[in-house]
Each structure stands twice: as structure tokens, then as C-alpha cells.
C-alpha positions as CSV (number, residue, x, y, z in Angstrom):
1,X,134.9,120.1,95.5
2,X,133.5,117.1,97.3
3,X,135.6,115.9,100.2
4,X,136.2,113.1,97.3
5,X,137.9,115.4,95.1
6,X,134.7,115.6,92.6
7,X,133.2,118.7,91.3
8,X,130.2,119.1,92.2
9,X,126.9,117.6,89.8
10,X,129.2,114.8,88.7
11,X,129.4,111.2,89.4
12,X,132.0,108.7,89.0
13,X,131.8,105.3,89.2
14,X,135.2,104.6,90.1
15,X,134.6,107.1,93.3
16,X,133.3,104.3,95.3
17,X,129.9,104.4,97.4
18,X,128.5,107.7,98.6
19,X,125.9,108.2,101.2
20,X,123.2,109.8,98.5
21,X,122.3,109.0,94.9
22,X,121.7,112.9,94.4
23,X,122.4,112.7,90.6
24,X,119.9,110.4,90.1
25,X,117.1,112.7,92.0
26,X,118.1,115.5,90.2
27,X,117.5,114.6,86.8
28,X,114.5,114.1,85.2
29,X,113.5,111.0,83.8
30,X,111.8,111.0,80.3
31,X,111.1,107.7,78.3
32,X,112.1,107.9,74.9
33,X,109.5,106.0,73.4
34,X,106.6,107.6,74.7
35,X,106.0,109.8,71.5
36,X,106.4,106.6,69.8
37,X,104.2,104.9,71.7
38,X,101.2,107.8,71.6
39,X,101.9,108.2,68.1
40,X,101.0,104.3,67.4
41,X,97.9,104.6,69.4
42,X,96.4,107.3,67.9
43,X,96.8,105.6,64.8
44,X,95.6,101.5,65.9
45,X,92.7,102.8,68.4
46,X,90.5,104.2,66.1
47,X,91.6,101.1,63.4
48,X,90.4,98.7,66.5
49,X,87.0,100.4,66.5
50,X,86.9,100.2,63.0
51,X,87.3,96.5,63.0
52,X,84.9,96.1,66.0
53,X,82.3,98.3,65.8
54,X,80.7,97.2,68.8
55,X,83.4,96.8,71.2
56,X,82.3,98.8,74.2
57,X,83.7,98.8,78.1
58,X,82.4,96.1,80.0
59,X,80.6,97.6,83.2
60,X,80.3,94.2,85.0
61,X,83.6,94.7,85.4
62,X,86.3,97.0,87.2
63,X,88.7,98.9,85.9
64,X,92.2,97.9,87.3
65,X,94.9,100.3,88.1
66,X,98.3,99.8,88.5
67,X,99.3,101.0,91.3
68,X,103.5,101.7,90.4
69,X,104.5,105.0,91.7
70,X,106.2,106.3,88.5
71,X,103.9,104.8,86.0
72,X,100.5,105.8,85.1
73,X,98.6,103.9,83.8
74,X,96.1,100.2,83.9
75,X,96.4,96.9,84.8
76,X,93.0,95.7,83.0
77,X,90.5,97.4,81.4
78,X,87.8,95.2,80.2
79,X,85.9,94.8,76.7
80,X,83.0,93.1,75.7
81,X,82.0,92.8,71.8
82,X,78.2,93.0,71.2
């Protein structure tokens, strides 16, 4: 027990503040739309290409990043149709 009275690996929000948010670090977060959200790109990327057949990257400019450290992922990633 914690000097609270709380078993250990539980949380209570009546318990008042503690000194650590140790729950929190010990879970692992996991979106729940991210199999949604792969499954809809695989199907609309290769439709987009489809549709614009000559979309390609546009070198003149640079690839953004975002720079969030829990998120992967860009902030621009620029397209030119020819």
C-alpha cells in the first residue's frame, strides 16, 4: 500500500495530488485510429495518382518535418503537377 492507502498500479482521482504521474508513464499509448487511418491511405494514395498522373515531389522545395516528440510525421511535403 501507498502511504495514501492505495494499492499499488492504481490511481484515484479523489486521492489528491501526488509527486509523480507514474501511471501515465507506464502505459503505453496507442491511437485508435491509426489502422483507420493507414487503411484510408492505402486506398486514396494510389486513387490520387490515378487522378494525377503527373503529380510528382517538388525538389525546389524542402521537405518539412514536424518536429513533436510523440508524433512522426510532416509538416509539408510539396507537389507539383506537370
Amino acid at each position: 500500500m501507498t502511504p495514501r492507502g492505495i494499492p499499488p498500479r492504481t490511481a484515484s482521482i479523489s486521492s489528491g495530488p501526488t509527486r509523480a504521474i507514474w501511471p501515465l508513464a507506464a502505459v503505453r499509448i496507442f491511437c485508435l485510429g491509426a489502422p483507420l487511418a493507414r487503411a484510408e491511405a492505402q486506398v486514396a494514395i494510389p486513387f490520387l495518382f490515378e487522378r494525377f498522373a503527373g503529380l510528382r515531389l517538388d525538389t525546389r522545395q524542402a521537405i518539412e518535418h514536424k518536429h513533436v516528440p510523440v508524433f512522426n510525421g510532416l509538416r509539408a511535403l510539396w507537389v507539383r503537377a506537370d
